[in-house]
N, C-alpha and C positions, 0 to 999 in steps of 0.2 A: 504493500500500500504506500511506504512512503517512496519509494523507487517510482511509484507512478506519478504521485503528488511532485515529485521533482523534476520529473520528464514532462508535465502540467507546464509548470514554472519556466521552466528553459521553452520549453514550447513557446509559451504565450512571449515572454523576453524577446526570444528569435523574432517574432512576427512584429511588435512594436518597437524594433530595431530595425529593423525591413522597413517599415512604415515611414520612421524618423528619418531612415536614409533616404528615400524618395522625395520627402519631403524638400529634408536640402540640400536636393539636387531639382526641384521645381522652379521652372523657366522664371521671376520676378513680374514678368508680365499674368500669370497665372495665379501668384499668390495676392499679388494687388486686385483680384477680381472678387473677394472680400468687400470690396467698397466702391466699385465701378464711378461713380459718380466724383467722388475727391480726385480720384488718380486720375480722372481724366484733368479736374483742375492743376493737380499739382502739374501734369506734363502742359499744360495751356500757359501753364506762371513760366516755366522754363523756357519754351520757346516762346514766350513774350508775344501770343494774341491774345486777342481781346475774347471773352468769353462771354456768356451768360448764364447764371446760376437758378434762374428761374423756374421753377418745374412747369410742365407742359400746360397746366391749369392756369398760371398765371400767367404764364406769356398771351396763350389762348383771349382770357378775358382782358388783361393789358389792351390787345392788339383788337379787340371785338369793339373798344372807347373808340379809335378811330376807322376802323375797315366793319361798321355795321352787319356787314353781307358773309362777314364771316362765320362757317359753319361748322360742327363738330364731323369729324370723318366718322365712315362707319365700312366695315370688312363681313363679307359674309365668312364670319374665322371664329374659331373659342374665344377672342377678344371678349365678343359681345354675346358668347352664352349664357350669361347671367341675367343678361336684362329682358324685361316683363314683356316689353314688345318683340323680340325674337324668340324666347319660350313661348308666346302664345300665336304666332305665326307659324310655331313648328307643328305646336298643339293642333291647329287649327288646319294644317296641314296648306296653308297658305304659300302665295310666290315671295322669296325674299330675295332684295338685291344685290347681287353682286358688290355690288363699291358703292359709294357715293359721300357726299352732298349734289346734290344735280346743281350743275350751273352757278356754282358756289366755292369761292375759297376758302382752304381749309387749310390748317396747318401739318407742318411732317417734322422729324423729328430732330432732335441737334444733338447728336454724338461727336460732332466737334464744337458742341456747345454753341450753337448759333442755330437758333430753329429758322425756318424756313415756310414759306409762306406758299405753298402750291394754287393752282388751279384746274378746278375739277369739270368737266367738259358736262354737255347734256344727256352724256348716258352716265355720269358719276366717276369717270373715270381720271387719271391724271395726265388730259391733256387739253391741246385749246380747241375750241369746236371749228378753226378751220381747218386744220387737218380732213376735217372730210368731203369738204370740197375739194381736196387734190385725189388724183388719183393714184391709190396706196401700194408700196409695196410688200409689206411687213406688219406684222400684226404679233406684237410683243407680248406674249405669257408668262406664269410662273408668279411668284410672291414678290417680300419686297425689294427685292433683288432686282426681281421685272420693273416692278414698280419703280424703282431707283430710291429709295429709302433714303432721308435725309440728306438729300442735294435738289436743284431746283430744278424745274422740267427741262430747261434748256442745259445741263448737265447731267442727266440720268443715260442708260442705255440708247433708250428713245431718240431722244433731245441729238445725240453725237449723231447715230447715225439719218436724223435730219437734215445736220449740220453736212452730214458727206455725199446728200443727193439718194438716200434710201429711205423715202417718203415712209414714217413706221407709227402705227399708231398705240398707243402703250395699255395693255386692256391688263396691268399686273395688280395683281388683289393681295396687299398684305396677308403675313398668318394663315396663308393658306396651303390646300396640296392640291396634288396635280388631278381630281377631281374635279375641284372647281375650274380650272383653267379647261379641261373638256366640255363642258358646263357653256364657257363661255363661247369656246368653237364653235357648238353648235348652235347660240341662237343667235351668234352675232359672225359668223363665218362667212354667210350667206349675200348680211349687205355689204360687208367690206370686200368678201373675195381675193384677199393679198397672194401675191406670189411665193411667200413665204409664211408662214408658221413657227414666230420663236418660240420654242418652250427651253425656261431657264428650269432647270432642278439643281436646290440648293441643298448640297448633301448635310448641313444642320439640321433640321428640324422637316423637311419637305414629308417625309417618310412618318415622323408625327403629327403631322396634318393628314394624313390619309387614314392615319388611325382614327381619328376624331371622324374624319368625312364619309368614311364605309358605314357609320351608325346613322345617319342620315337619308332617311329613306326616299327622300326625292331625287339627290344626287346622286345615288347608286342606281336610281334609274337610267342615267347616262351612257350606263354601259350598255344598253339596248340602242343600236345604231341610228334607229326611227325616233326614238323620244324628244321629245321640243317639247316645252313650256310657253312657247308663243312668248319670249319674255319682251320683246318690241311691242306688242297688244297689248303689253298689263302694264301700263306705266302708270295711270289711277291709282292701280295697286300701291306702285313701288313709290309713287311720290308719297303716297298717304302712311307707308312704312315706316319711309324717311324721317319725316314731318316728327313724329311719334317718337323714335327712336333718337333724335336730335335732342327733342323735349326732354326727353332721357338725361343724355348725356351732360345736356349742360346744369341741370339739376343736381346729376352726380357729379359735378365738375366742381358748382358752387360750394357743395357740401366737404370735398375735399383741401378746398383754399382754408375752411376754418382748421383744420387743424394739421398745416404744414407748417414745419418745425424751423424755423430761421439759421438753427446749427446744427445740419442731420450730419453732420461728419462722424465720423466714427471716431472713435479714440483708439490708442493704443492695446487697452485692456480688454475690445473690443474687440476688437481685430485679431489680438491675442484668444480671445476666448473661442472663434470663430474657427481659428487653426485649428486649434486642441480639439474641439469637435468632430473636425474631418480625422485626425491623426487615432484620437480615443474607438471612432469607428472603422477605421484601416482602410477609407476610402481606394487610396492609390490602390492597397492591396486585392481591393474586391474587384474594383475594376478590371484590374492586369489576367484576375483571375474569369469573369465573367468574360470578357472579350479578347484575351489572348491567347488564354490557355484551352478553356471552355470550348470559345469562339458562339458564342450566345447571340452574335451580332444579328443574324436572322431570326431569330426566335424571335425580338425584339417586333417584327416588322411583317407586315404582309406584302411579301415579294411576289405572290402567285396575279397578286390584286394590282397591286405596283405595274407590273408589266402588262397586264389586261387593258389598263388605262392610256398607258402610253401604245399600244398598239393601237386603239381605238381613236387615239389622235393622228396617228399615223394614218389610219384609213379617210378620218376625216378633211385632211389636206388633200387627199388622192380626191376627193369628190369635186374639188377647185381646181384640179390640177395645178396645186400647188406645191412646195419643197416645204417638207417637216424638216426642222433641224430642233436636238434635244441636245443642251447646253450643259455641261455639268462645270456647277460652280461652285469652285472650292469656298472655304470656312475658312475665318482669322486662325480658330482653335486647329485647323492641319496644322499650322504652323507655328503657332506659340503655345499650344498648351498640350499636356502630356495625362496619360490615365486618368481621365474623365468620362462621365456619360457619352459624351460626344464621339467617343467611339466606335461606340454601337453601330452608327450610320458612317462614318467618315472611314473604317475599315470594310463597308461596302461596295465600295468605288469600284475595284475589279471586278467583283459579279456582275455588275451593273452593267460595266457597259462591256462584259462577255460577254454578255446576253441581249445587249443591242446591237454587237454585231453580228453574232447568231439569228436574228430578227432579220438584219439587216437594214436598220432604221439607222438613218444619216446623225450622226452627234462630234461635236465639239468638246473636248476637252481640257478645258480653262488650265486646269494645272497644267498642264505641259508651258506653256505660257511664262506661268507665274513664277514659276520653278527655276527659270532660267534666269531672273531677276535677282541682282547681288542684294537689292533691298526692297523685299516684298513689303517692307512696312510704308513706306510709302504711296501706297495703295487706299489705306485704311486710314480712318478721322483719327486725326493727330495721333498718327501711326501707330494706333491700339485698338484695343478691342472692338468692333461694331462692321456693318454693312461696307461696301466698296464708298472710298468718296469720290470726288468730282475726278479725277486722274486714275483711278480704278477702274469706271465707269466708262471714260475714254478707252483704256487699253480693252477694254470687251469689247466694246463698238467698232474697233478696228481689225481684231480677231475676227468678228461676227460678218464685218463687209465684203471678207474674203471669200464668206461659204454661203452666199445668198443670190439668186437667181433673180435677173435682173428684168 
C-alpha cells in the first residue's frame, strides 16, 4: 500500500512538472491572452497609436448622438441565440435574416482598438447598394473573415478586390458556418449570378458553427438541392424581425453601459490566479493528450456533414456556370499559440483539403502564402491576437485575383 501511495505521488509530481514545463515554455503572446483587452493597450502604448478604450456599447451610443441612422448589427449566429425575438422566430418556425441592419450603419469591431463604422446595403449586408448596378463578378462567402471583421468596406477582402477590377459583392455573415453561406447561395445566387463563388473557411471556429447550425431545422433543409425560402419575397418579414431584434439590442446595450467598470484591467494577482487555474487543471497536458496522442480532433466535428455542405455549394455554382473556389484561412493561434482547444480544428487542415481534392473541388490554401512570410505578424491588429487587418486582407485579395475567372 505505501509503495503505491508513493508511485500516486511521483505520478501526480511527474504530470504537474510536465504541466509547469509547458507552461514556461508558452509562446508570451499566449499567456497574455488572460487579459486580451490590456495587452492589446499595452502593445498600442509601445508602438505609440492612438487607441480607444471604449467598449462597443459606448462607442455604439457615443456615435448614435451624432450619426442618428445608426443601427445595432445582427448575424443569423449563436450571437443572438439568446434573444426573445430569434427564440420565438425559431419557435415559431418563422424566416430569419441572414445579416442586417437594412440600409443602415452599423458598427464593426476594433481589435486595433479603433472601431469602425460600416455600411450595411439593402439586403443587410456589408456593402454599398451600388455595387448592384454593376455587373458582378464575385460573390464573397464564409464568416467574419468574409465579412472582413474590423476594417472598413473599402479595406476588407471585398473592398481590395474592387479596388483590382473584380466587381465582388460581400454577402459574409459573422459567427457563422458554412450552412448559412449555402443558405445564402441559394436564394441570393440566382439574382447576382457571379462568375465566381468565394467561400472562405476559417479553420477557428467555422467547424463550431456547423455544430450549432445542423440543430436548426430550417437550414438543414438546404441540403435538399430544391429548397428556397423565397427569402427576396419575405422582406415584410425580415424588416419587421429586424425592427424587433434592434429594439432588443439597444435595450441590452443601454443596460450594459450601467454597469461597465472604468478599470476592468486585471491585476497581477489576477492574472496570476488565472494561470494556476489552467496549470492546477493540466490544461496543456489534456490537450497534447486529446488531440495529439488521442487524435480526438474528428470526434470533435461532423466531417460527414462538413463535406455534404461544401459539395452542395459546389453543385450550386455549377447551376450558374460558375467557379467554386473554397479558401482555407489560416488562424493567428497556427501561429502563436500552442496546446489549446484550437486544435481540434486547426490539426484538420490535411483531411480537409484530402478530401477536397478527392472531390475535386477547386480551393486555395492561404497558409502556403502566409508561411512564407519572415513576419506573419504583420498581418494581424497590432500584430496580435484577432481577425486579418487592413494588409492581411490585401494579401488575400491578391492570392484570390489569381484563381478567379474573369
Amino acid at each position: 500500500m505505501k509503495v503505491l501511495k508513493l508511485s500516486l505521488i511521483y505520478f501526480v509530481f511527474i504530470l504537474y512538472s510536465l504541466e509547469l514545463l509547458l507552461f514556461f515554455f508558452t509562446s508570451d503572446q499566449q499567456k497574455s491572452m488572460v487579459d486580451v483587452k490590456n495587452s492589446r493597450i499595452e502593445i498600442a502604448k509601445k508602438k505609440n497609436v492612438k487607441f480607444d478604450t471604449r467598449t462597443p456599447e459606448e462607442f455604439f451610443f457615443d456615435s448614435k448622438k451624432v450619426n442618428p441612422n445608426l443601427q445595432p448589427s445582427f448575424y443569423y449566429s449563436p450571437i443572438f441565440n439568446n434573444f426573445n425575438t430569434f427564440k420565438e422566430a425559431k419557435k415559431n418556425q418563422s424566416i430569419i435574416p441572414f445579416r442586417g441592419p437594412i440600409n443602415s450603419p452599423s458598427i464593426s469591431c476594433a481589435e486595433d482598438l479603433n472601431y469602425k463604422i460600416i455600411q450595411n446595403d439593402k439586403y443587410g449586408f456589408k456593402n454599398l447598394n451600388n455595387i448592384y448596378q454593376k455587373k458582378i463578378n464575385s460573390m464573397l462567402l464564409g464568416d467574419s473573415y468574409a465579412e472582413g471583421f474590423c476594417v472598413k468596406g473599402s479595406e476588407d477582402i471585398a473592398g481590395n478586390l474592387n479596388k483590382n477590377g473584380f466587381i465582388t459583392v460581400n454577402f459574409g455573415v459573422a459567427g457563422t458556418g458554412p450552412l448559412i453561406s449555402l443558405a445564402i447561395m441559394r436564394e441570393f445566387g440566382d439574382l447576382i449570378k457571379p462568375k465566381n463563388f468565394i467561400y472562405l473557411y476559417f479553420e477557428g471556429n467555422d467547424l463550431e458553427g456547423l455544430n450549432w447550425e445542423k440543430k436548426d431545422k430550417n437550414l438543414i433543409k438546404y441540403l435538399k438541392s430544391d429548397y428556397k425560402i423565397e427569402y427576396l419575397k419575405n422582406y415584410d418579414i425580415i424588416e419587421d424581425f429586424l425592427s424587433l431584434s434592434a429594439k432588443e439590442s439597444l435595450e441590452l446595450g443601454k443596460s450594459k453601459l450601467k454597469f461597465i467598470k472604468k478599470d476592468s484591467k486585471k491585476n497581477n494577482l489576477q492574472i496570476l490566479k488565472a494561470h494556476t487555474i489552467d496549470i492546477i487543471e493540466l490544461q496543456n497536458l489534456k490537450n497534447i493528450l486529446r488531440y495529439n496522442i488521442l487524435n480526438r480532433n474528428q470526434n470533435e466535428y461532423d466531417l460527414n456533414l462538413f463535406f455534404s455542405v461544401i459539395e452542395n455549394m459546389n453543385l450550386e455554382a455549377k447551376k450558374f456556370n460558375s467557379n467554386y473556389l473554397f479558401v482555407y484561412v489560416p488562424s493567428w493561434s497556427r501561429y502563436f499559440t500552442q496546446n489549446t482547444k484550437k486544435e481540434a480544428s486547426i490539426k484538420l487542415k490535411d483531411t480537409i483539403l484530402s478530401e477536397l481534392e478527392n472531390k475535386k473541388i477547386k480551393f486555395v490554401d492561404l497558409g502556403k502564402y502566409f508561411e512564407k512570410e519572415k513576419n506573419i505578424e504583420q498581418f494581424f491588429p497590432l500584430g496580435y491576437l484577432g481577425h486579418y487587418n487592413a494588409s492581411g486582407y490585401s494579401k488575400i485579395s491578391e492570392i484570390l485575383a489569381k484563381e478567379l475567372k474573369q
